[in-house]
C-alpha positions in Angstrom: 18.1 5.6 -38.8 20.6 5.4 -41.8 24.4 5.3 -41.0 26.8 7.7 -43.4 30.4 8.7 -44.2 30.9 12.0 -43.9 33.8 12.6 -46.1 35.7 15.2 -48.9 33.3 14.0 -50.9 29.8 14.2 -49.0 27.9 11.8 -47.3 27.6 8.2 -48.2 25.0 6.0 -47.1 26.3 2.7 -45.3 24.2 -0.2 -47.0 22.2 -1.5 -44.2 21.7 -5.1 -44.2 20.5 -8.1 -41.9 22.2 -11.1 -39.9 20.7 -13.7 -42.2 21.9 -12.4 -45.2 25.6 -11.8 -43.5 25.9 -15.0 -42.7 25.7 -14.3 -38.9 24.3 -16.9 -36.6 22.8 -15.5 -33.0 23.9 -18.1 -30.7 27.4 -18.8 -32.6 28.4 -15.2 -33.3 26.5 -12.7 -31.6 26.3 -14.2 -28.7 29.9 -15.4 -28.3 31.0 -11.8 -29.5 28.8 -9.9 -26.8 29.3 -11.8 -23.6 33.3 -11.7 -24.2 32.2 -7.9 -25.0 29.1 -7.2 -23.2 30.8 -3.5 -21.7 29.7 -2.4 -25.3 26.1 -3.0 -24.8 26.1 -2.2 -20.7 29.3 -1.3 -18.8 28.0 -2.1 -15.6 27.2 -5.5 -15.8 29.3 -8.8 -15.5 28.4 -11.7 -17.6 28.9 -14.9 -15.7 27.0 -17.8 -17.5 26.0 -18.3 -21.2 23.0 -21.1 -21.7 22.2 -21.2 -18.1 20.2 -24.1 -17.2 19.7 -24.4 -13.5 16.3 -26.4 -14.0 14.1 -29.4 -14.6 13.7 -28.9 -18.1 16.8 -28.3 -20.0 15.5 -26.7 -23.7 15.1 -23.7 -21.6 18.1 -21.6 -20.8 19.0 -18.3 -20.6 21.6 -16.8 -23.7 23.3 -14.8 -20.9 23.0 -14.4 -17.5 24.8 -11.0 -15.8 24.8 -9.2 -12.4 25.2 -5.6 -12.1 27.0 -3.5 -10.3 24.6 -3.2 -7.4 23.9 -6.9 -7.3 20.9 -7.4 -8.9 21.2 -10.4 -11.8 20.2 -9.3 -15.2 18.6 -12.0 -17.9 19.7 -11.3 -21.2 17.9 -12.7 -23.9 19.4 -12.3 -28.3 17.9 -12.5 -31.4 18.2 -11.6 -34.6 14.7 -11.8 -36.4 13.5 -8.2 -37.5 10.7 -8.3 -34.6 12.1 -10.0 -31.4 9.4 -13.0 -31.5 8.2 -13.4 -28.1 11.4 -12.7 -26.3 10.0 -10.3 -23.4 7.7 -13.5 -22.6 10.1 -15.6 -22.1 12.7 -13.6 -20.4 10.1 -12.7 -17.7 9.8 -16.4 -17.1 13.6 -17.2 -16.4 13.7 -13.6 -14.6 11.3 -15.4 -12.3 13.1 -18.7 -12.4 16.3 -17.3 -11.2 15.1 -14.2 -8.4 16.4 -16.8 -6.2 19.8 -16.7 -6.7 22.2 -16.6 -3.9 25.6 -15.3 -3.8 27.4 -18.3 -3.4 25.6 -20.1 -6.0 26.1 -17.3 -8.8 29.7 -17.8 -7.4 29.5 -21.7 -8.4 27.9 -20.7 -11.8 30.2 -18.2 -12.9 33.1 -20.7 -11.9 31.9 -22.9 -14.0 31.3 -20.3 -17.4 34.8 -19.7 -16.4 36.1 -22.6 -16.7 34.4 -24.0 -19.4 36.1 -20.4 -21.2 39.7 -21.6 -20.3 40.0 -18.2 -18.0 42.1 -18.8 -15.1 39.9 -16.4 -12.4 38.7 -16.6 -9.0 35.3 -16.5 -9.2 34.1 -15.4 -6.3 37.3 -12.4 -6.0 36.4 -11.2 -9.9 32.7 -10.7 -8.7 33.3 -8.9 -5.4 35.5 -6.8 -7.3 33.0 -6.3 -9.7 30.4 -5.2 -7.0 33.4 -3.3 -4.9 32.7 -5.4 -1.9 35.4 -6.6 0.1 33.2 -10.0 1.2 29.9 -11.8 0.2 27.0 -10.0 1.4 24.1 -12.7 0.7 21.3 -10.5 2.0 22.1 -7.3 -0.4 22.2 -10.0 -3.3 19.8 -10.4 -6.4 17.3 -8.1 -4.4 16.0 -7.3 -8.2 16.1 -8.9 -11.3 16.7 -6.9 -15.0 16.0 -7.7 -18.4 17.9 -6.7 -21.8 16.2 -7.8 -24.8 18.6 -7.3 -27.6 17.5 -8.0 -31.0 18.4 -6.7 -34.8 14.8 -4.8 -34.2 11.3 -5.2 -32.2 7.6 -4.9 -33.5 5.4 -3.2 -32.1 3.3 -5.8 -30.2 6.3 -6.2 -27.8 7.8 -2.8 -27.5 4.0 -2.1 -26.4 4.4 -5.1 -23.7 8.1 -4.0 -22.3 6.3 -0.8 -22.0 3.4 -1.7 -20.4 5.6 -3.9 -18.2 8.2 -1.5 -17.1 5.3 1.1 -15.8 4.4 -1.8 -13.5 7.8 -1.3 -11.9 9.8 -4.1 -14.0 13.0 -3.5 -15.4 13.4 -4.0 -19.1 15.8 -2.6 -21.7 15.7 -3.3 -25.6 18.8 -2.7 -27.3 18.7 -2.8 -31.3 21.8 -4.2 -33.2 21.4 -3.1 -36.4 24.4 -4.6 -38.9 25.7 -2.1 -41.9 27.9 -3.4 -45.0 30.9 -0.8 -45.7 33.8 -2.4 -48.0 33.6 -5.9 -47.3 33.2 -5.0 -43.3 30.1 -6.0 -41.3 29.6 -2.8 -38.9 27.2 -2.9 -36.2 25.1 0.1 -34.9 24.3 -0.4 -31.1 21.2 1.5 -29.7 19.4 1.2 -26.7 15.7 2.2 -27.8 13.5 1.3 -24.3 13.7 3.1 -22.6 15.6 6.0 -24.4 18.8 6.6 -22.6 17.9 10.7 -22.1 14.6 9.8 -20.6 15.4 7.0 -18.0 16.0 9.1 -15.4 12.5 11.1 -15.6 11.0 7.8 -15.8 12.4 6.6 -13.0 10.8 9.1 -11.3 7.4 8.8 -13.2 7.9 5.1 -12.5 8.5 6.2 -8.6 5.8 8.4 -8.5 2.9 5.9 -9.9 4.6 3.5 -7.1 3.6 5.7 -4.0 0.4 6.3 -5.6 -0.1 2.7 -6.0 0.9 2.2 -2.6 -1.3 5.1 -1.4 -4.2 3.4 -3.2 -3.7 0.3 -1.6 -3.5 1.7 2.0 -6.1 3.8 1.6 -8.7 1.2 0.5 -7.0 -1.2 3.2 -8.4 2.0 6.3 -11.7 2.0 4.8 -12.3 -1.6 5.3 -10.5 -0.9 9.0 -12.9 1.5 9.6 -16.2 -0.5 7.9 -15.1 -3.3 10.2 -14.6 -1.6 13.1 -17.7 0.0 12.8 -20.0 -3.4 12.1 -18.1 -4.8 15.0 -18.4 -2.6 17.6 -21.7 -1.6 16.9 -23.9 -0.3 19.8 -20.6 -1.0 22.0 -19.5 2.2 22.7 -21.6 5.6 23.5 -20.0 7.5 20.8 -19.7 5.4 17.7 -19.1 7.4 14.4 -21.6 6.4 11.7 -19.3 7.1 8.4 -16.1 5.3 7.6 -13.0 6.7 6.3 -9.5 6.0 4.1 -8.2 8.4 6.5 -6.0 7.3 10.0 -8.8 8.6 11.7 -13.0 8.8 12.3 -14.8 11.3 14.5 -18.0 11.9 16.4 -19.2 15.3 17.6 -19.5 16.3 20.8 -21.9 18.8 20.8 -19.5 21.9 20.5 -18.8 23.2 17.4 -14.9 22.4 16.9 -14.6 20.2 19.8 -14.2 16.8 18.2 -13.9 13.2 19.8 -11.9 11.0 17.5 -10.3 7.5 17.2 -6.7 7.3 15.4 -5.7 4.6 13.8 -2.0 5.4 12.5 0.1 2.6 11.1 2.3 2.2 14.4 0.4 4.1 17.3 -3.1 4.3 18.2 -5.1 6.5 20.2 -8.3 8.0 21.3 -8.4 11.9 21.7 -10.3 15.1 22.1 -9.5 17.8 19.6 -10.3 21.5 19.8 -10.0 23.3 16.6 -12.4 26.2 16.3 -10.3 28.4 14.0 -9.2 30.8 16.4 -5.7 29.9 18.9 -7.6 32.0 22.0 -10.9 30.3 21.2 -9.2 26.8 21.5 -7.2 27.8 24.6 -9.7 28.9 26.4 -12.0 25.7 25.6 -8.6 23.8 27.0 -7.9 25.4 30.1 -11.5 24.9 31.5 -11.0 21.4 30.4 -8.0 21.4 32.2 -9.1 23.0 35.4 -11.1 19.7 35.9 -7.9 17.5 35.0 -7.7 15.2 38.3 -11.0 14.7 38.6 -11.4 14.0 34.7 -8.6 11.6 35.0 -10.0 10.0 38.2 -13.1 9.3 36.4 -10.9 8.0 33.6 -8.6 5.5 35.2 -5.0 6.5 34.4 -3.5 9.7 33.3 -4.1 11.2 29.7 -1.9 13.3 27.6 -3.0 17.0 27.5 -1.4 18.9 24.8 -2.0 22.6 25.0 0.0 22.7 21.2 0.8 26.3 22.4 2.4 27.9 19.6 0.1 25.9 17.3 -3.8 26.7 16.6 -5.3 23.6 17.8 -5.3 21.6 21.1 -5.5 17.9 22.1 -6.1 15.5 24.9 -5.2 12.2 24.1 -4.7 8.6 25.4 -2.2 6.5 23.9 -2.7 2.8 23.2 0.4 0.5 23.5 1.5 -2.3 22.0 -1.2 -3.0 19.6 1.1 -3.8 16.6 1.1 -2.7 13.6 -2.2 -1.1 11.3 -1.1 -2.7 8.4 -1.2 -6.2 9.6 -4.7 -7.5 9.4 -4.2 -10.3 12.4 -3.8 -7.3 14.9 -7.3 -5.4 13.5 -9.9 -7.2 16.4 -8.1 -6.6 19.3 -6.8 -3.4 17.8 -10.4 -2.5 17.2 -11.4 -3.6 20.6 -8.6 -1.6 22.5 -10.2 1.4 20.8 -13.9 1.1 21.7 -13.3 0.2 25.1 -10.5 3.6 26.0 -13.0 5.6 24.1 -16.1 4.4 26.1 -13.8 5.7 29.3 -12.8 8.8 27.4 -16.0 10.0 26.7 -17.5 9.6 30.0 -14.8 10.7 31.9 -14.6 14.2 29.8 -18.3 14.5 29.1 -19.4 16.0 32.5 -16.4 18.6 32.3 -17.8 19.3 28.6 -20.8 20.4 29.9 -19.7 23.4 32.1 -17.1 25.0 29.2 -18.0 28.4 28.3 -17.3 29.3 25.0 
Protein backbone atom coordinates (compact mmCIF):
# COMPACT_ATOMS: atom_id res chain seq x y z
CA UNK A 1 0.00 0.00 0.00
CA UNK A 2 1.22 3.59 -1.00
CA UNK A 3 2.38 5.95 1.77
CA UNK A 4 1.04 9.88 1.57
CA UNK A 5 1.31 13.32 3.10
CA UNK A 6 -1.72 14.54 4.03
CA UNK A 7 -1.20 18.21 4.02
CA UNK A 8 -2.93 22.05 3.29
CA UNK A 9 -2.48 21.06 0.05
CA UNK A 10 -3.87 17.37 -0.31
CA UNK A 11 -2.27 14.24 -0.38
CA UNK A 12 1.05 13.50 -1.83
CA UNK A 13 2.31 10.22 -2.69
CA UNK A 14 5.68 9.21 -1.03
CA UNK A 15 7.93 7.82 -3.99
CA UNK A 16 8.39 4.25 -3.03
CA UNK A 17 11.62 2.85 -3.85
CA UNK A 18 13.90 -0.26 -3.08
CA UNK A 19 17.20 -1.01 -0.95
CA UNK A 20 19.33 -1.57 -3.96
CA UNK A 21 18.66 1.46 -5.62
CA UNK A 22 19.11 3.41 -2.00
CA UNK A 23 22.20 2.27 -1.66
CA UNK A 24 21.34 0.15 1.41
CA UNK A 25 23.17 -3.02 2.07
CA UNK A 26 21.16 -5.89 4.34
CA UNK A 27 23.90 -7.13 6.50
CA UNK A 28 25.74 -3.57 6.89
CA UNK A 29 22.67 -1.34 7.34
CA UNK A 30 19.64 -3.14 7.96
CA UNK A 31 20.80 -5.42 10.02
CA UNK A 32 23.10 -3.19 12.20
CA UNK A 33 20.08 -0.67 12.44
CA UNK A 34 17.40 -3.41 13.59
CA UNK A 35 19.18 -5.39 16.21
CA UNK A 36 20.40 -1.96 18.00
CA UNK A 37 16.50 -1.25 17.29
CA UNK A 38 14.72 -4.49 17.10
CA UNK A 39 11.69 -3.00 19.71
CA UNK A 40 10.49 -1.40 16.34
CA UNK A 41 9.95 -4.62 14.70
CA UNK A 42 8.88 -6.78 18.13
CA UNK A 43 9.01 -5.19 21.56
CA UNK A 44 9.10 -8.31 23.30
CA UNK A 45 12.15 -9.75 22.17
CA UNK A 46 15.88 -9.28 23.19
CA UNK A 47 18.51 -9.58 20.57
CA UNK A 48 21.51 -11.26 21.91
CA UNK A 49 23.78 -12.41 18.97
CA UNK A 50 24.20 -11.20 15.35
CA UNK A 51 25.86 -13.94 12.80
CA UNK A 52 25.51 -16.76 15.26
CA UNK A 53 27.58 -19.57 14.49
CA UNK A 54 27.56 -22.28 17.08
CA UNK A 55 28.36 -25.09 14.47
CA UNK A 56 30.53 -27.29 12.31
CA UNK A 57 30.15 -25.34 9.26
CA UNK A 58 30.65 -21.68 9.61
CA UNK A 59 28.94 -20.13 6.13
CA UNK A 60 25.83 -20.76 8.06
CA UNK A 61 24.81 -18.31 10.66
CA UNK A 62 21.90 -16.82 11.88
CA UNK A 63 21.49 -12.63 11.01
CA UNK A 64 19.98 -12.34 14.51
CA UNK A 65 19.34 -14.48 17.17
CA UNK A 66 16.56 -13.16 20.06
CA UNK A 67 14.64 -14.61 23.07
CA UNK A 68 11.33 -13.49 24.02
CA UNK A 69 9.88 -12.57 26.86
CA UNK A 70 8.68 -16.02 27.79
CA UNK A 71 11.92 -17.62 27.00
CA UNK A 72 11.54 -19.10 23.90
CA UNK A 73 14.60 -18.05 21.35
CA UNK A 74 13.51 -16.46 18.13
CA UNK A 75 15.70 -16.91 14.69
CA UNK A 76 15.57 -13.95 12.77
CA UNK A 77 16.42 -14.14 9.29
CA UNK A 78 16.86 -10.28 6.70
CA UNK A 79 16.65 -9.64 3.27
CA UNK A 80 16.10 -7.33 0.98
CA UNK A 81 15.28 -8.97 -2.46
CA UNK A 82 11.60 -8.21 -3.60
CA UNK A 83 10.61 -12.07 -2.88
CA UNK A 84 12.44 -13.39 0.33
CA UNK A 85 14.45 -16.23 -1.70
CA UNK A 86 14.25 -19.24 0.29
CA UNK A 87 14.52 -17.66 3.67
CA UNK A 88 11.62 -19.74 5.58
CA UNK A 89 13.93 -22.80 4.44
CA UNK A 90 16.63 -21.95 5.87
CA UNK A 91 15.44 -20.34 9.02
CA UNK A 92 13.63 -23.66 9.85
CA UNK A 93 17.02 -25.35 9.65
CA UNK A 94 18.93 -23.04 12.30
CA UNK A 95 15.47 -22.99 14.28
CA UNK A 96 16.28 -26.74 14.52
CA UNK A 97 20.00 -26.25 14.98
CA UNK A 98 19.61 -24.16 18.00
CA UNK A 99 16.15 -25.76 20.05
CA UNK A 100 18.90 -26.80 22.23
CA UNK A 101 19.92 -23.90 23.71
CA UNK A 102 20.38 -23.70 27.44
CA UNK A 103 20.24 -20.86 29.61
CA UNK A 104 23.60 -20.54 30.48
CA UNK A 105 24.88 -20.94 27.14
CA UNK A 106 22.54 -18.08 25.52
CA UNK A 107 24.06 -16.31 28.71
CA UNK A 108 27.76 -17.00 27.15
CA UNK A 109 26.55 -15.90 23.65
CA UNK A 110 24.94 -12.84 24.42
CA UNK A 111 28.13 -11.93 26.58
CA UNK A 112 30.00 -12.25 23.84
CA UNK A 113 27.50 -9.96 21.13
CA UNK A 114 28.03 -7.75 24.06
CA UNK A 115 31.13 -7.39 24.07
CA UNK A 116 32.17 -7.47 20.75
CA UNK A 117 29.32 -4.11 20.84
CA UNK A 118 31.56 -2.30 23.41
CA UNK A 119 28.35 -2.43 25.98
CA UNK A 120 29.41 -2.72 29.43
CA UNK A 121 26.31 -5.27 30.66
CA UNK A 122 25.91 -8.23 32.67
CA UNK A 123 24.71 -10.65 30.63
CA UNK A 124 23.10 -12.93 32.38
CA UNK A 125 21.33 -9.86 34.92
CA UNK A 126 20.11 -7.86 31.40
CA UNK A 127 18.41 -11.28 30.29
CA UNK A 128 16.69 -12.25 33.62
CA UNK A 129 15.45 -8.84 33.65
CA UNK A 130 14.38 -9.15 30.36
CA UNK A 131 12.31 -12.43 31.18
CA UNK A 132 11.35 -10.81 34.86
CA UNK A 133 13.00 -13.71 36.60
CA UNK A 134 14.87 -13.16 39.59
CA UNK A 135 17.29 -16.44 38.73
CA UNK A 136 18.09 -18.90 35.79
CA UNK A 137 15.30 -21.30 35.35
CA UNK A 138 17.00 -23.86 32.79
CA UNK A 139 14.02 -26.06 32.49
CA UNK A 140 11.37 -23.21 31.47
CA UNK A 141 14.11 -22.10 28.80
CA UNK A 142 13.89 -22.26 24.91
CA UNK A 143 10.82 -24.70 25.36
CA UNK A 144 9.85 -23.16 21.71
CA UNK A 145 11.61 -21.82 19.04
CA UNK A 146 10.06 -18.57 16.65
CA UNK A 147 10.79 -17.35 13.35
CA UNK A 148 10.62 -13.61 11.92
CA UNK A 149 11.30 -13.52 8.34
CA UNK A 150 11.82 -9.86 7.45
CA UNK A 151 12.26 -8.92 3.98
CA UNK A 152 11.60 -5.65 1.68
CA UNK A 153 8.56 -8.22 0.35
CA UNK A 154 7.75 -12.13 -0.05
CA UNK A 155 6.32 -14.06 -3.24
CA UNK A 156 3.95 -16.04 -3.12
CA UNK A 157 5.69 -19.48 -3.14
CA UNK A 158 6.89 -18.73 0.49
CA UNK A 159 4.15 -16.84 2.07
CA UNK A 160 2.18 -20.16 0.90
CA UNK A 161 4.98 -22.28 2.81
CA UNK A 162 5.00 -20.01 6.25
CA UNK A 163 1.44 -20.63 5.95
CA UNK A 164 1.21 -24.05 5.45
CA UNK A 165 3.94 -24.20 8.14
CA UNK A 166 2.41 -22.27 10.88
CA UNK A 167 -1.01 -24.50 10.65
CA UNK A 168 1.30 -27.38 11.56
CA UNK A 169 1.83 -25.52 14.84
CA UNK A 170 5.20 -23.59 13.86
CA UNK A 171 5.74 -20.17 14.74
CA UNK A 172 6.56 -17.81 11.85
CA UNK A 173 6.11 -14.14 11.34
CA UNK A 174 6.97 -12.10 8.03
CA UNK A 175 7.51 -8.60 8.47
CA UNK A 176 7.79 -6.34 5.16
CA UNK A 177 10.15 -3.29 5.17
CA UNK A 178 9.15 -1.41 2.61
CA UNK A 179 11.68 1.88 2.04
CA UNK A 180 9.91 5.35 0.75
CA UNK A 181 12.04 8.48 -0.70
CA UNK A 182 10.49 11.94 0.80
CA UNK A 183 13.05 15.05 0.37
CA UNK A 184 16.29 13.43 0.34
CA UNK A 185 15.13 11.05 3.47
CA UNK A 186 14.92 7.25 3.19
CA UNK A 187 11.61 6.40 5.27
CA UNK A 188 10.80 2.94 6.09
CA UNK A 189 7.22 1.44 6.33
CA UNK A 190 7.26 -1.58 8.88
CA UNK A 191 4.40 -4.12 8.55
CA UNK A 192 3.92 -7.33 9.88
CA UNK A 193 1.88 -9.25 7.05
CA UNK A 194 1.81 -13.22 8.49
CA UNK A 195 0.12 -13.55 10.25
CA UNK A 196 -1.91 -10.18 10.23
CA UNK A 197 -1.57 -8.65 13.63
CA UNK A 198 -5.78 -8.45 14.13
CA UNK A 199 -6.11 -12.09 13.30
CA UNK A 200 -3.31 -13.76 15.46
CA UNK A 201 -5.28 -14.33 18.21
CA UNK A 202 -8.20 -16.23 16.35
CA UNK A 203 -5.62 -18.22 14.87
CA UNK A 204 -4.15 -19.14 17.79
CA UNK A 205 -7.13 -20.64 18.54
CA UNK A 206 -7.78 -22.17 15.02
CA UNK A 207 -4.21 -23.25 15.36
CA UNK A 208 -5.30 -24.74 18.99
CA UNK A 209 -8.20 -26.28 17.88
CA UNK A 210 -6.72 -28.36 14.73
CA UNK A 211 -4.03 -29.38 17.56
CA UNK A 212 -6.57 -31.41 19.85
CA UNK A 213 -8.10 -32.65 16.81
CA UNK A 214 -4.85 -33.82 15.65
CA UNK A 215 -4.22 -35.22 18.95
CA UNK A 216 -7.76 -36.78 19.08
CA UNK A 217 -6.93 -38.35 15.72
CA UNK A 218 -3.88 -39.81 16.85
CA UNK A 219 -5.38 -41.39 20.12
CA UNK A 220 -8.17 -42.50 18.60
CA UNK A 221 -6.41 -44.55 15.81
CA UNK A 222 -3.77 -45.59 18.65
CA UNK A 223 -7.43 -47.53 20.81
CA UNK A 224 -8.45 -49.19 17.68
CA UNK A 225 -5.19 -50.92 17.22
CA UNK A 226 -5.53 -51.59 21.37
CA UNK A 227 -8.60 -53.03 20.82
CA UNK A 228 -7.59 -55.09 17.31
CA UNK A 229 -4.77 -56.43 19.32
CA UNK A 230 -6.39 -57.25 22.26
CA UNK A 231 -8.85 -58.97 20.39
CA UNK A 232 -6.31 -61.25 18.05
CA UNK A 233 -4.60 -61.95 21.31
CA UNK A 234 -6.87 -63.07 23.61
CA UNK A 235 -8.89 -64.84 21.23
CA UNK A 236 -10.92 -67.89 22.52
CA UNK A 237 -9.35 -66.80 26.11
CA UNK A 238 -12.04 -65.45 27.73
CA UNK A 239 -16.02 -66.63 27.69
CA UNK A 240 -17.20 -63.23 26.63
CA UNK A 241 -14.89 -61.81 24.07
CA UNK A 242 -16.40 -58.83 22.05
CA UNK A 243 -16.14 -59.43 18.24
CA UNK A 244 -15.90 -55.58 16.98
CA UNK A 245 -13.12 -53.15 17.95
CA UNK A 246 -13.32 -49.65 18.85
CA UNK A 247 -11.44 -45.93 18.90
CA UNK A 248 -13.48 -45.66 22.01
CA UNK A 249 -11.95 -46.38 25.92
CA UNK A 250 -14.17 -49.05 25.86
CA UNK A 251 -15.66 -52.56 23.97
CA UNK A 252 -18.77 -54.48 25.06
CA UNK A 253 -20.47 -57.86 24.85
CA UNK A 254 -24.10 -58.46 25.68
CA UNK A 255 -25.32 -60.29 28.21
CA UNK A 256 -28.43 -61.45 27.18
CA UNK A 257 -30.60 -58.53 28.77
CA UNK A 258 -31.42 -55.85 26.87
CA UNK A 259 -29.43 -52.82 28.53
CA UNK A 260 -27.38 -54.90 30.76
CA UNK A 261 -23.96 -54.64 29.16
CA UNK A 262 -20.51 -56.39 30.18
CA UNK A 263 -17.69 -54.18 29.11
CA UNK A 264 -13.85 -53.78 29.32
CA UNK A 265 -12.46 -50.09 29.88
CA UNK A 266 -9.47 -49.13 28.83
CA UNK A 267 -8.99 -45.40 29.94
CA UNK A 268 -5.56 -43.71 29.64
CA UNK A 269 -4.74 -44.09 33.44
CA UNK A 270 -7.25 -46.67 35.01
CA UNK A 271 -8.63 -49.85 33.79
CA UNK A 272 -11.51 -51.87 34.54
CA UNK A 273 -13.95 -54.54 33.80
CA UNK A 274 -17.73 -53.73 34.66
CA UNK A 275 -21.40 -54.51 34.37
CA UNK A 276 -23.54 -51.65 33.14
CA UNK A 277 -27.24 -51.25 33.42
CA UNK A 278 -28.73 -48.66 31.21
CA UNK A 279 -32.24 -49.45 30.05
CA UNK A 280 -33.52 -45.95 29.68
CA UNK A 281 -35.51 -45.78 32.62
CA UNK A 282 -33.79 -44.85 36.52
CA UNK A 283 -36.53 -47.44 38.21
CA UNK A 284 -35.85 -50.06 35.45
CA UNK A 285 -32.09 -49.93 36.19
CA UNK A 286 -32.59 -49.91 39.91
CA UNK A 287 -34.49 -52.57 40.18
CA UNK A 288 -32.14 -54.75 37.76
CA UNK A 289 -29.37 -53.49 40.50
CA UNK A 290 -30.76 -54.37 43.69
CA UNK A 291 -31.58 -58.04 42.70
CA UNK A 292 -28.01 -58.06 41.50
CA UNK A 293 -27.12 -56.80 44.72
CA UNK A 294 -29.18 -59.07 46.88
CA UNK A 295 -26.71 -61.81 45.66
CA UNK A 296 -23.61 -59.48 46.46
CA UNK A 297 -21.54 -61.98 48.95
CA UNK A 298 -22.11 -64.81 47.26
CA UNK A 299 -21.38 -62.99 43.71
CA UNK A 300 -18.25 -61.76 45.28
CA UNK A 301 -17.35 -65.09 46.81
CA UNK A 302 -17.56 -66.60 43.48
CA UNK A 303 -15.44 -63.76 42.28
CA UNK A 304 -12.42 -63.58 44.54
CA UNK A 305 -12.28 -60.17 46.12
CA UNK A 306 -14.68 -57.44 46.54
CA UNK A 307 -16.17 -55.37 43.46
CA UNK A 308 -17.28 -51.82 43.31
CA UNK A 309 -21.16 -51.51 43.18
CA UNK A 310 -22.29 -48.17 42.14
CA UNK A 311 -26.02 -47.67 42.51
CA UNK A 312 -25.21 -43.96 40.59
CA UNK A 313 -28.50 -43.07 42.54
CA UNK A 314 -29.34 -39.70 41.41
CA UNK A 315 -28.05 -40.67 37.97
CA UNK A 316 -29.95 -42.97 35.27
CA UNK A 317 -27.56 -45.71 34.88
CA UNK A 318 -25.87 -48.18 37.30
CA UNK A 319 -22.52 -50.00 37.47
CA UNK A 320 -20.55 -52.87 39.05
CA UNK A 321 -17.08 -52.60 38.43
CA UNK A 322 -13.64 -54.01 39.29
CA UNK A 323 -10.76 -51.88 39.18
CA UNK A 324 -7.39 -52.92 37.82
CA UNK A 325 -4.21 -51.36 39.52
CA UNK A 326 -1.15 -50.46 38.59
CA UNK A 327 -1.24 -51.30 34.94
CA UNK A 328 0.46 -48.08 33.72
CA UNK A 329 -0.37 -45.95 31.50
CA UNK A 330 -2.82 -46.65 27.98
CA UNK A 331 -0.86 -44.56 25.98
CA UNK A 332 2.39 -46.38 26.43
CA UNK A 333 2.55 -49.22 24.06
CA UNK A 334 5.19 -51.44 26.32
CA UNK A 335 2.34 -51.76 29.08
CA UNK A 336 -0.49 -53.03 26.25
CA UNK A 337 0.24 -57.22 26.79
CA UNK A 338 0.05 -57.40 30.25
CA UNK A 339 -2.52 -54.60 30.24
CA UNK A 340 -4.49 -56.73 27.83
CA UNK A 341 -3.92 -59.80 29.87
CA UNK A 342 -5.03 -58.21 33.24
CA UNK A 343 -8.24 -57.53 31.39
CA UNK A 344 -9.22 -61.03 29.99
CA UNK A 345 -8.34 -62.80 32.90
CA UNK A 346 -10.73 -60.26 35.75
CA UNK A 347 -13.36 -60.42 33.10
CA UNK A 348 -13.28 -64.25 32.72
CA UNK A 349 -13.96 -64.05 36.80
CA UNK A 350 -16.48 -61.32 36.33
CA UNK A 351 -18.63 -62.97 34.09
CA UNK A 352 -18.82 -66.10 35.83
CA UNK A 353 -19.20 -64.89 39.10
CA UNK A 354 -22.27 -62.48 38.01
CA UNK A 355 -23.70 -64.77 35.34
CA UNK A 356 -25.64 -67.19 37.65
CA UNK A 357 -27.22 -64.09 39.61
CA UNK A 358 -28.07 -62.75 35.91
CA UNK A 359 -30.14 -65.47 35.44
CA UNK A 360 -32.76 -65.08 38.29
CA UNK A 361 -33.24 -60.92 37.58
CA UNK A 362 -36.71 -60.09 36.89
CA UNK A 363 -37.18 -57.34 34.72
Amino acid sequence: MPIFELSNEGLRQLASTNFAEAGVSERYDIQQHLRRNFSAVLPDVLVISEEFCDWDDSRRRIDLLGVDKEGNLVVIELKRTEDGGHMELQAVRYAAMVSKMTFSKAVEVFADYLRRDGLDLDAEQTLLAHLGLAEPKEDQFAQDVRIVLISADFGKELTTAVMWLNERDLNIKCIRLVPYRDDGRLLIDIQQIIPLPEAAEYQVRIREKEQKERMDRTANTQLKRFWDEFLSNTQGRCRLIPRASADRSYIGAATGIRGVTFFYVANRDDQRVELYIDRGDADVNKSIYDQLHQHKAEIEERFGGELSWQGLFGKRACRIAYLLSDLGNRNDEANWPNMQEQLVSAMDRFERAITPALAEVKV
